[in-house]
TIPASE-93405 format. One line per field, with one value per residue (C-alpha): residue in three letters; chain; residue number from 1; x, y, z. Coordinates in steps of 0.02 Angstrom, whole numbers, plus 50000, padded with zeros to 5 digits. Layout:
% TIPASE-93405
resn: (Ala / ...) .
chain: (A / ...) .
resi: (NUM / ...) .
xx: (X / ...) .
yy: (Y / ...) .
zz: (Z / ...) .
//
This chain:
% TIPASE-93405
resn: (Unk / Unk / Unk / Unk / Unk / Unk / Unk / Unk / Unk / Unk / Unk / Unk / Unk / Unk / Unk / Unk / Unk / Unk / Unk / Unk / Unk / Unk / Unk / Unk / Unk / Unk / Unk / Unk / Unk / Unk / Unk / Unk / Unk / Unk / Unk / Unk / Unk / Unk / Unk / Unk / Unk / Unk / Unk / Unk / Unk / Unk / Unk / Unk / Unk / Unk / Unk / Unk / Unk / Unk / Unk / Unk / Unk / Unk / Unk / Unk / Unk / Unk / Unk / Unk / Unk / Unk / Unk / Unk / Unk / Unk / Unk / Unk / Unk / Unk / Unk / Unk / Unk / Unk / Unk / Unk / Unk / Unk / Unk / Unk / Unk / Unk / Unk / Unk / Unk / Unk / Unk / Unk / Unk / Unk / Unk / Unk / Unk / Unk / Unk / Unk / Unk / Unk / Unk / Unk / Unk / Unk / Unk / Unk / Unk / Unk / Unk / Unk / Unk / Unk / Unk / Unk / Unk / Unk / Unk / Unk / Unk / Unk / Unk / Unk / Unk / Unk / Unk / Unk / Unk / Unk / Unk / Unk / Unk / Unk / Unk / Unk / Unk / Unk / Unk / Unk / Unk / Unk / Unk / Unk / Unk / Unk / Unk / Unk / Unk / Unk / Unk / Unk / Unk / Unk / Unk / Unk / Unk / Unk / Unk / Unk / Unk / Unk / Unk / Unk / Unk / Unk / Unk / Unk / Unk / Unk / Unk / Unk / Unk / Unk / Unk / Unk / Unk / Unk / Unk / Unk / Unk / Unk / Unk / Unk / Unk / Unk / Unk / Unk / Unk / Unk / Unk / Unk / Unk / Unk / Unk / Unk / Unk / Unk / Unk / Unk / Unk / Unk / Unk / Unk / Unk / Unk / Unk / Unk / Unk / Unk / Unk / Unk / Unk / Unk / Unk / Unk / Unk / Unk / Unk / Unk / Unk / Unk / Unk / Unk / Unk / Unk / Unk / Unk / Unk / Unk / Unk / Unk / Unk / Unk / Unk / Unk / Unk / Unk / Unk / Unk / Unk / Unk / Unk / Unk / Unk / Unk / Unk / Unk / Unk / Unk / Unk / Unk / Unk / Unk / Unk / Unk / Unk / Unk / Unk / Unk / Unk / Unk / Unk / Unk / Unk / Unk / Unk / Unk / Unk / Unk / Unk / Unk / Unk / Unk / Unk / Unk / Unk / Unk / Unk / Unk / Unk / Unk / Unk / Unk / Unk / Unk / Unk / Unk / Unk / Unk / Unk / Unk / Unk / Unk / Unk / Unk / Unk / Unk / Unk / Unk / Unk / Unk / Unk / Unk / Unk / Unk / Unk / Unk / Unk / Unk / Unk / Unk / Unk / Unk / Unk / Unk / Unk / Unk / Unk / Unk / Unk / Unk / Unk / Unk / Unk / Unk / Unk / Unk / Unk / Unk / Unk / Unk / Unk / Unk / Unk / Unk / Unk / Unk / Unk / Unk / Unk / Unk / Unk / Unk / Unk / Unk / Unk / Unk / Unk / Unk / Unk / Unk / Unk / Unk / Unk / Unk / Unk / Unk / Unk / Unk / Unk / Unk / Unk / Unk / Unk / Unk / Unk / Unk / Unk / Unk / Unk / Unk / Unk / Unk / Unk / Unk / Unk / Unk / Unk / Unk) .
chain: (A / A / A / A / A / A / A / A / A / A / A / A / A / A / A / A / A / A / A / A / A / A / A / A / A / A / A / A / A / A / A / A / A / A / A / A / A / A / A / A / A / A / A / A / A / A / A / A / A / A / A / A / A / A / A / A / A / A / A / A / A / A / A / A / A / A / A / A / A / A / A / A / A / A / A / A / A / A / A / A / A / A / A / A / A / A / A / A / A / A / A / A / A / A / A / A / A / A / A / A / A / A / A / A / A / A / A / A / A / A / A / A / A / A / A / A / A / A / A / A / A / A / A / A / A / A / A / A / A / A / A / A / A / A / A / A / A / A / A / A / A / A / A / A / A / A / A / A / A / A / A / A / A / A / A / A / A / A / A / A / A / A / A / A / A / A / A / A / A / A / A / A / A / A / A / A / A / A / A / A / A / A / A / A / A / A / A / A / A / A / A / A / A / A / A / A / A / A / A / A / A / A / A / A / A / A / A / A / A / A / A / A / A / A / A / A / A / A / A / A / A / A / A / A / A / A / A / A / A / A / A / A / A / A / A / A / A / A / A / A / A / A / A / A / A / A / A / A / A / A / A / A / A / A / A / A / A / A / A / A / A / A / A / A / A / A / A / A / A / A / A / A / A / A / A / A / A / A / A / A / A / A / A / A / A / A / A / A / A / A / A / A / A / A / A / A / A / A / A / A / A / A / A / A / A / A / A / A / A / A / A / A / A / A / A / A / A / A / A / A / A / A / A / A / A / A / A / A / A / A / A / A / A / A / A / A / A / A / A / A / A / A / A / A / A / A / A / A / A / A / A / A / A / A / A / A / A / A / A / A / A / A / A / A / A / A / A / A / A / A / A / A / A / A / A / A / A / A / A / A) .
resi: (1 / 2 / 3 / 4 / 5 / 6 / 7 / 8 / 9 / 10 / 11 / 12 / 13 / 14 / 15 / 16 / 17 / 18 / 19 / 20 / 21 / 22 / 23 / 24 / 25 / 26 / 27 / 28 / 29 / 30 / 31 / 32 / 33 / 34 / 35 / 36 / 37 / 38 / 39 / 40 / 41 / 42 / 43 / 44 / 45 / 46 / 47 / 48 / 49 / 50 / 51 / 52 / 53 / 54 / 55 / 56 / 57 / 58 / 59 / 60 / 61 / 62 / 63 / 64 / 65 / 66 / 67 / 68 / 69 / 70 / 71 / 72 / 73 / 74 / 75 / 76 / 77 / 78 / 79 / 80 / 81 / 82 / 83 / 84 / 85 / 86 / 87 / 88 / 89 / 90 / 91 / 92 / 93 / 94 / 95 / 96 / 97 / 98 / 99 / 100 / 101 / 102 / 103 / 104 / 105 / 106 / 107 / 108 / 109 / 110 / 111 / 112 / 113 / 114 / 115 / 116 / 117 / 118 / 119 / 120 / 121 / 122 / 123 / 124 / 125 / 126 / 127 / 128 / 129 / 130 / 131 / 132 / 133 / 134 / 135 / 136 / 137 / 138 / 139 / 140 / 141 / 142 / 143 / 144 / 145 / 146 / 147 / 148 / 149 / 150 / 151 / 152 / 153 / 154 / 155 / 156 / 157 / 158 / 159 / 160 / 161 / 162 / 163 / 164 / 165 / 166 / 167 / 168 / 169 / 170 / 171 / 172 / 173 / 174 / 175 / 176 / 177 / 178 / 179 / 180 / 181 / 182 / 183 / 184 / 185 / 186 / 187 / 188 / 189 / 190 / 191 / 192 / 193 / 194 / 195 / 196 / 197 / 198 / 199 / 200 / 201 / 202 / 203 / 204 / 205 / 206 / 207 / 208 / 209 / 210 / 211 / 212 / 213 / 214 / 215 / 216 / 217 / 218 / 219 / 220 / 221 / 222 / 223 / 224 / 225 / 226 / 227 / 228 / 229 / 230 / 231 / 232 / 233 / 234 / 235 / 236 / 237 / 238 / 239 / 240 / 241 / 242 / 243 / 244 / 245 / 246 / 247 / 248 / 249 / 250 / 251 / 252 / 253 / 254 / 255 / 256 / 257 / 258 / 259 / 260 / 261 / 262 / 263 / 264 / 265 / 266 / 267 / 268 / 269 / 270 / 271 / 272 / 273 / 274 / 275 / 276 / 277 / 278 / 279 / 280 / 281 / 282 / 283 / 284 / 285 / 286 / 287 / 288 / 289 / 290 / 291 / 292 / 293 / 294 / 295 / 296 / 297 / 298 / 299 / 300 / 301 / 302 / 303 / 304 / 305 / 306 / 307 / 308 / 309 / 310 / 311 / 312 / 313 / 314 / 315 / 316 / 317 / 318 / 319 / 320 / 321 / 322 / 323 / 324 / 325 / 326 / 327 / 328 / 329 / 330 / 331 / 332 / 333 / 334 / 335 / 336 / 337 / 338 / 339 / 340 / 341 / 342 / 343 / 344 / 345 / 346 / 347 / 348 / 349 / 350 / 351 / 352 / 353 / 354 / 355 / 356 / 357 / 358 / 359 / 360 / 361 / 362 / 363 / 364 / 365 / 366 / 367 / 368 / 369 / 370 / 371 / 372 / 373 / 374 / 375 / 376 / 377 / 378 / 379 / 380) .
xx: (55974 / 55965 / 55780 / 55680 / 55611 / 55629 / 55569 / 55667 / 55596 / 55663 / 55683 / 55636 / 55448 / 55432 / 55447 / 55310 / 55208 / 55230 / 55182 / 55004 / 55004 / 55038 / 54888 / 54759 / 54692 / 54739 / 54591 / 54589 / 54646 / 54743 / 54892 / 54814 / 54790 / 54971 / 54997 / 54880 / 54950 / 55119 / 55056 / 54980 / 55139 / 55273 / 55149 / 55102 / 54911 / 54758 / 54678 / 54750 / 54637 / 54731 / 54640 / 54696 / 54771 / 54806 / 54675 / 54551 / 54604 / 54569 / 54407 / 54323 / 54392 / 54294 / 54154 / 54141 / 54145 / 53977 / 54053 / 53940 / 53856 / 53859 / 54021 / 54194 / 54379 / 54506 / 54665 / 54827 / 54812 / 54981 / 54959 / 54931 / 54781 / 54714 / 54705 / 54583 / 54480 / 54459 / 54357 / 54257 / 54208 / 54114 / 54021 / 54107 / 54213 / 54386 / 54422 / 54626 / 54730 / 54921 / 55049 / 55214 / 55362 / 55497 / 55411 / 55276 / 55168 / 54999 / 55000 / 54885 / 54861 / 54784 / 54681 / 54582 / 54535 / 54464 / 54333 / 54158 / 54005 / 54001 / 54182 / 54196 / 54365 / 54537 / 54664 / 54836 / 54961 / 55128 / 55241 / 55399 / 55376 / 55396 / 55258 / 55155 / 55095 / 54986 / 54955 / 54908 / 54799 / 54730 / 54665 / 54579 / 54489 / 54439 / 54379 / 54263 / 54207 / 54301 / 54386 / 54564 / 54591 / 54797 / 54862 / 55020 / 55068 / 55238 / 55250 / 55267 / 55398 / 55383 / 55390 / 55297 / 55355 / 55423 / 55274 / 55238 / 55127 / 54980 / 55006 / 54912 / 54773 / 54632 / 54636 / 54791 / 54791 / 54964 / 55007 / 55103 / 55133 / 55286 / 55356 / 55319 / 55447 / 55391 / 55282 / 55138 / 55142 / 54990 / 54908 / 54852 / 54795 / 54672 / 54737 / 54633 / 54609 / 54424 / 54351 / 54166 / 54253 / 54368 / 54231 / 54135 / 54288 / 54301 / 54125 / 54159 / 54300 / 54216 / 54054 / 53969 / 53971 / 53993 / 54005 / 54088 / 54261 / 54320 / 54295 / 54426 / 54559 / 54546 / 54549 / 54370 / 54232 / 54056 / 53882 / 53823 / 53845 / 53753 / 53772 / 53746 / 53799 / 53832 / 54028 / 54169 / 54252 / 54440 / 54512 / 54670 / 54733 / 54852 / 54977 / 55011 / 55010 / 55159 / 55268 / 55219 / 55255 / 55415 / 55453 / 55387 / 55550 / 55658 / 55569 / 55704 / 55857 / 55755 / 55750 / 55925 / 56001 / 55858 / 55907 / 56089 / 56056 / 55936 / 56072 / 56231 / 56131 / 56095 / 56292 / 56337 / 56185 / 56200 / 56311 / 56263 / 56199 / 56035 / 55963 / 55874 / 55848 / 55695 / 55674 / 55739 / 55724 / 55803 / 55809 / 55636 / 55570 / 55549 / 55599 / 55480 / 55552 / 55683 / 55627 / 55745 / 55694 / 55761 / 55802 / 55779 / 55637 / 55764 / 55659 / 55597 / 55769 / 55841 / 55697 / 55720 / 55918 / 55916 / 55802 / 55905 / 56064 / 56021 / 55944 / 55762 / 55692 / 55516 / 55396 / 55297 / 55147 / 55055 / 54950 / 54762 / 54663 / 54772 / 54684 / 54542 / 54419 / 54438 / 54407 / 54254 / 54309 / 54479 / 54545 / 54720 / 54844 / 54994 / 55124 / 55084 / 55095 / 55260 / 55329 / 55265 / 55359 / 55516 / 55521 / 55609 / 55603 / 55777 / 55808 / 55795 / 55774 / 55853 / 55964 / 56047 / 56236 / 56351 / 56409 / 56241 / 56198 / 56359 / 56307 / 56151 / 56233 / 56350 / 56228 / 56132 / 56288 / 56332 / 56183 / 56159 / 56329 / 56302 / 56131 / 56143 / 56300 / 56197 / 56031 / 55965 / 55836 / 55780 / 55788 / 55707) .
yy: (55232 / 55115 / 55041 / 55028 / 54859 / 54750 / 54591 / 54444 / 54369 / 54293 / 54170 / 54025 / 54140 / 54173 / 54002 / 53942 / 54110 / 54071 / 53878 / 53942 / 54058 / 53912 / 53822 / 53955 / 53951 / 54116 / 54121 / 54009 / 53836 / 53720 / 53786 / 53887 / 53723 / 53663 / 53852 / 53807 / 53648 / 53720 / 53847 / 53672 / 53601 / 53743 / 53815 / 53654 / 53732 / 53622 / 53750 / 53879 / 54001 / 54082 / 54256 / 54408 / 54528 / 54531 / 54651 / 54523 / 54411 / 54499 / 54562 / 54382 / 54310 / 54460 / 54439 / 54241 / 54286 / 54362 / 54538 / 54677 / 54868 / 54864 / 54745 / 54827 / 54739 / 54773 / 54836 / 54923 / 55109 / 55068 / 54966 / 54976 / 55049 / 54896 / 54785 / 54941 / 54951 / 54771 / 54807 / 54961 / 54845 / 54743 / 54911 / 54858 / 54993 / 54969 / 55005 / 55081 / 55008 / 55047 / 54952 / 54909 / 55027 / 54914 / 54777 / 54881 / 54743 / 54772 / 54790 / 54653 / 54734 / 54911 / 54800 / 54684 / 54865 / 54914 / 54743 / 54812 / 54700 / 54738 / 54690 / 54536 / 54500 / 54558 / 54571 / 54586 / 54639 / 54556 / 54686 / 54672 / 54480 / 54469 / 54365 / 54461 / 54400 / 54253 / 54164 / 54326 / 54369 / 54184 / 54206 / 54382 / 54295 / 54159 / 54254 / 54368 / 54220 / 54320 / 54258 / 54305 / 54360 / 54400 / 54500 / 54427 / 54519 / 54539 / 54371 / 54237 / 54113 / 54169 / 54082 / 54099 / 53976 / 53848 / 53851 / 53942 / 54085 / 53992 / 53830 / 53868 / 53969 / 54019 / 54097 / 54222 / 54323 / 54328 / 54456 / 54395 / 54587 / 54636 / 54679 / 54532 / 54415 / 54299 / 54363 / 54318 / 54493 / 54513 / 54398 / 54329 / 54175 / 54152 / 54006 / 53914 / 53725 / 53761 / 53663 / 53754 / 53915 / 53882 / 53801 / 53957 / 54082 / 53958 / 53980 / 54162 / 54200 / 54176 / 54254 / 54107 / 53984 / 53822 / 53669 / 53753 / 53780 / 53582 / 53626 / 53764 / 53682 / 53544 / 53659 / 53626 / 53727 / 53684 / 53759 / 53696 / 53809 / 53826 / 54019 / 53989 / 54121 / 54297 / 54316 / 54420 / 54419 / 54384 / 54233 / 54199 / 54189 / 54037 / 54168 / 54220 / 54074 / 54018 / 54128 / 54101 / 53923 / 53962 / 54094 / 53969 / 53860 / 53991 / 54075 / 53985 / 54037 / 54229 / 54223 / 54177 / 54317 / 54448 / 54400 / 54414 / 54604 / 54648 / 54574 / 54685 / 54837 / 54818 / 54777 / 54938 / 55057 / 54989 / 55126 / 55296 / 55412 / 55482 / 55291 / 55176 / 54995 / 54894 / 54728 / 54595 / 54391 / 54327 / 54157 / 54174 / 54320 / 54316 / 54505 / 54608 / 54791 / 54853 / 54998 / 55105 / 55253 / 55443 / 55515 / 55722 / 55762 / 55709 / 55569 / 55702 / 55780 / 55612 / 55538 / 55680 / 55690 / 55491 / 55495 / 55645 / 55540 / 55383 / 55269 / 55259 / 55274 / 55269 / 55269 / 55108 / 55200 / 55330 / 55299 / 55254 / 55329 / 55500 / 55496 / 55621 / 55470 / 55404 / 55572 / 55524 / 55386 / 55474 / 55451 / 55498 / 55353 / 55418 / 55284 / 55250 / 55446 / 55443 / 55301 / 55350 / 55526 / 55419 / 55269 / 55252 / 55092 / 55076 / 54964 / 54775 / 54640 / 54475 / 54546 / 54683 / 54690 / 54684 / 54851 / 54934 / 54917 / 54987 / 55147 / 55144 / 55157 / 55281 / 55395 / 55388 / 55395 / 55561 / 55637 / 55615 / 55682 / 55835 / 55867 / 56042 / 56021 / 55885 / 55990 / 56155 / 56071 / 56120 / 55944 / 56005) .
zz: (54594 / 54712 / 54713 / 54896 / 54810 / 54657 / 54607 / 54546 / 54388 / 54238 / 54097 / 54208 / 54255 / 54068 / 54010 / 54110 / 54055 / 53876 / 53915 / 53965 / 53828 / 53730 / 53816 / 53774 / 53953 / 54033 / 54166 / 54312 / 54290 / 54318 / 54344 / 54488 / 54555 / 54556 / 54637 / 54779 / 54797 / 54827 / 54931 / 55037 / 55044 / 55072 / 55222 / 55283 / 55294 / 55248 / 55131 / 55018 / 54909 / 54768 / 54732 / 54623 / 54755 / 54938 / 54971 / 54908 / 54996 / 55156 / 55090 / 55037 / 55209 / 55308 / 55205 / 55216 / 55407 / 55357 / 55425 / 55365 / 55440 / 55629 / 55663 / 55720 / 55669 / 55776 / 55678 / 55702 / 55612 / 55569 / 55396 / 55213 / 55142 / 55079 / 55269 / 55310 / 55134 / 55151 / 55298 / 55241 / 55072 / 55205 / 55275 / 55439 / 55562 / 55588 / 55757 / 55765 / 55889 / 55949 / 55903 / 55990 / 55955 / 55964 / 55829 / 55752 / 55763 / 55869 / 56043 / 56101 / 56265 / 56178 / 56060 / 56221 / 56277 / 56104 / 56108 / 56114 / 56089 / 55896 / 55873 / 55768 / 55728 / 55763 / 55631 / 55669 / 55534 / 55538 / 55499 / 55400 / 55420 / 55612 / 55684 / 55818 / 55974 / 55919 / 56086 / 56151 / 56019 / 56020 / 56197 / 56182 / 56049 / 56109 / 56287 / 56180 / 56034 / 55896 / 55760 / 55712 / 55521 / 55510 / 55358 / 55319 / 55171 / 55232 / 55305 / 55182 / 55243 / 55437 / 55586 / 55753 / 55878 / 55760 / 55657 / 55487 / 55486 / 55392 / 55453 / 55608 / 55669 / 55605 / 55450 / 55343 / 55197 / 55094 / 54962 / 54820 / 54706 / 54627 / 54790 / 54931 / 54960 / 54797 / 54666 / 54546 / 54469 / 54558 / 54674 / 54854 / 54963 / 55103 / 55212 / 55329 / 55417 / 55440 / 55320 / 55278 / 55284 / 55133 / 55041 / 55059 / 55018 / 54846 / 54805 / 54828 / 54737 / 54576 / 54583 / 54711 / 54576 / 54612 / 54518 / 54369 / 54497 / 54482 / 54279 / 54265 / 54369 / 54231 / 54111 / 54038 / 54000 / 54057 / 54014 / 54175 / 54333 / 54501 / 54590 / 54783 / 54875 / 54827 / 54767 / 54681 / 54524 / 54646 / 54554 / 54514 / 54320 / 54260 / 54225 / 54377 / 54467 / 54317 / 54402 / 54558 / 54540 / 54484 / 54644 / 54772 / 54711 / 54762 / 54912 / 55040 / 54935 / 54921 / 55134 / 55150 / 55075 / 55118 / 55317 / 55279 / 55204 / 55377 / 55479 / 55365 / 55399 / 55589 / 55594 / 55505 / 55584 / 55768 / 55824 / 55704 / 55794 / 55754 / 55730 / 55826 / 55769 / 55770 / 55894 / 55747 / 55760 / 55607 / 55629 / 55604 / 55510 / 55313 / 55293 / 55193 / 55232 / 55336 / 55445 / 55543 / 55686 / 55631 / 55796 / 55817 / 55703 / 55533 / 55451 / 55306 / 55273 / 55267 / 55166 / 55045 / 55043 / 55008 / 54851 / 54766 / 54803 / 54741 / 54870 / 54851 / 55042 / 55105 / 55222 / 55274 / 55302 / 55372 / 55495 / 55421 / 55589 / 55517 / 55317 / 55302 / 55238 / 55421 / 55502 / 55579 / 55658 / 55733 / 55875 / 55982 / 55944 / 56031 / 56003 / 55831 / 55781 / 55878 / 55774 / 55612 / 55610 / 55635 / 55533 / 55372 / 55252 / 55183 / 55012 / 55034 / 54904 / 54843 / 54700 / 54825 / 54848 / 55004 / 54919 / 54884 / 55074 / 55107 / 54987 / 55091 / 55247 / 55199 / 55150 / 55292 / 55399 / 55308 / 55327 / 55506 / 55526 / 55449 / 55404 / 55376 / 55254 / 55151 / 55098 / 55152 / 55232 / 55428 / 55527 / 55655) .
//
C-alpha cells in the first residue's frame, strides 16, 4: 500500500527525545523555548506560541480575541473539523462561505457579502499550502474593523508575495501532527507581531498563569504563581518540541522534494481524461495535499478502486455547512458542494518515489479508462 501520508522521523528525532527523557522534564520547558525560537527565526515572525495541537491553536487565538455567544467568523465550509470546532469552543457562529474552485481557497468576494454587524473575524484557510488572497482579505477587514485569524495548517513554509505566511499579518495558526509538512507528533503555533495579543495567548495557554511561564522554559519549578486571566491546559511538552526541533532543520530539504512530486503528477495527469487539475504555484507553495477534480460523477468508484489496489486516496473534506451538528445553521453553498463531490487527495509525502507516483498515476489512468472493467461499481 501506498500511504496518502507519512511522516518522516528517525534516529536523529529520537536522540533528542531520549535527551529530555534523560532530563526528567517532559512538560513545558525549555526546549519548547528553543522550538519557539526556531519557529521566530525560520518564519521571520515576532512572536511564536507553541501549543499542543493546531486546533488549539486556533481556539486560544479566537478566544484571546475575546470572541464569545453573539459574534460570527467568517470561514470557508470547505476545511477540517477542527478550524470550525475552534470556533463553536468560543460559543461563536461560523458563518460558511464559498471558496474558489480553481484554488480551493476562500473566495474573498462571497465572504465581504457574508459580514454582518456580529461578524468578528474572518478566517481564511490556506489550503494545500497555497496562500489565499491576503491583500484582499486585508482590506475587507480593515473596511469593517475585523481582525484576520488564518489557519495555516497546511501552510508551513508558504509564501504570499515574497513573504512567509506568518511573517506578516495579523495573526496564524500552524499545525505540526504526524501529517503537516514537519511534525512534533502532535503540536501547533499561534504567530503574531502584536505584542499584547501574544502575551495574552501565553498567559492562556497554561491555565492564565503567569509568572510561573519564565520558570518552565528554564526548567525550574516554582511554588509561586499568579492566575490572571481565565486559560487552557494547550501547552506544548519538551518532547514534542525535540522533534520538532529536529524537523524544522529539514523543512526546506522536506519542500523541495514534496514540490518536485506535485509538479511529476501534474506532468503525468495533465492530459487523462476524466481529470482536471487544480490552479498550482510552486515556486511558492509548501504542498500539504495534492487534490485532483474526478470528472463525470467517478470520484467514489475511483476513491474505492484506489484503496483496494494499493494507493491509499482520500477526500480533503466534506464540506462542514453539510454535517448534521451544523444543520441549523445550513445554508446552499453551491460551488463548494460542486467541488467537494469531485476532489480526490492523492498520496504525497517526503519519502515518496518517482516510481510510486508513477503507480499512482497508472492506476488512476486505468481506471478512468475503463471504469466499468476495474470494479462493478456504477460511476455515474
Amino acid at each position: 500500500m501506498i500511504p496518502n501520508s507519512r511522516p518522516y522521523i528517525g534516529e536523529e528525532e529520537l536522540a533528542e527525545v531520549k535527551k529530555v527523557f534523560a532530563s526528567g522534564w517532559l512538560g513545558m520547558g525549555s526546549v519548547v523555548f528553543e522550538f519557539e525560537k526556531a519557529l521566530q527565526g525560520y518564519l521571520g515572525a515576532k512572536h511564536v506560541i507553541a501549543v499542543n495541537t493546531g486546533t488549539s491553536a486556533l481556539h486560544i487565538a479566537l478566544d484571546s480575541l475575546g470572541i464569545k455567544e453573539g459574534n460570527e467568523v467568517i470561514v470557508p465550509s470547505l476545511t477540517f473539523i477542527g478550524t470550525i470546532q475552534a470556533i463553536v469552543a468560543c460559543g461563536a457562529k461560523p458563518v460558511f462561505c464559498e471558496i474558489d474552485p480553481r484554488t480551493l481557497n476562500i473566495d474573498a468576494g462571497d465572504a465581504k457579502k457574508r459580514v454582518t454587524k456580529r461578524t468578528r473575524v474572518i478566517m481564511p484557510v490556506h489550503y494545500g499550502g497555497l496562500a489565499c488572497d491576503m491583500d484582499e482579505l486585508v482590506n475587507i477587514a480593515q473596511r469593517h474593523s475585523l481582525r484576520i485569524v488564518e489557519d495555516a495548517a497546511h501552510a508551513f513554509g508558504s509564501f504570499y508575495k515574497g513573504k512567509k505566511i506568518g511573517s506578516f499579518g495579523d495573526i496564524a495558526c500552524f499545525s505540526f501532527d504526524p501529517i503537516k509538512n514537519i511534525t512534533c507528533g502532535e503540536g501547533g503555533a499561534v504567530v503574531t507581531n502584536d505584542d499584547e495579543f501574544a502575551q495574552l495567548v501565553i498567559k492562556k495557554r497554561i491555565l492564565g498563569i503567569d509568572k510561573d511561564t519564565w520558570h518552565r522554559y528554564k526548567n525550574e519549578r516554582s511554588w509561586y504563581y499568579e492566575v490572571i486571566s481565565s486559560g487552557f491546559r494547550y501547552h506544548m511538552s519538551n518532547i514534542n518540541a525535540a522533534i520538532g526541533l529536529v524537523q524544522i532543520k529539514k523543512v526546506d530539504k522536506f519542500l523541495e522534494r514534496r514540490r518536485l512530486i506535485v509538479k511529476r503528477y501534474d506532468e503525468l495527469l495533465k492530459n487523462t481524461e476524466g481529470v482536471e487539475l487544480l490552479y498550482r504555484d510552486y515556486d511558492n507553495t509548501a504542498p500539504f495535499n495534492y487534490v485532483i477534480k474526478v470528472k463525470n460523477n467517478k470520484r467514489d468508484a475511483l476513491l474505492e478502486y484506489l484503496n483496494k489496489n494499493g494507493v491509499g486516496a482520500g477526500i480533503n473534506y466534506i464540506p462542514n455547512h453539510l454535517q448534521p451538528y451544523f444543520k441549523d445553521i445550513r445554508e446552499s453553498l453551491p460551488v463548494t458542494e460542486k467541488v467537494w463531490t469531485e476532489i480526490i487527495s492523492l498520496p504525497l509525502y517526503f519519502g515518496m518515489t518517482d516510481e510510486d507516483v508513477s503507480i499512482v498515476v497508472r492506476e488512476v489512468s486505468k481506471f478512468l479508462k475503463e471504469p466499468s472493467k476495474q470494479c462493478g461499481i456504477k460511476t455515474s
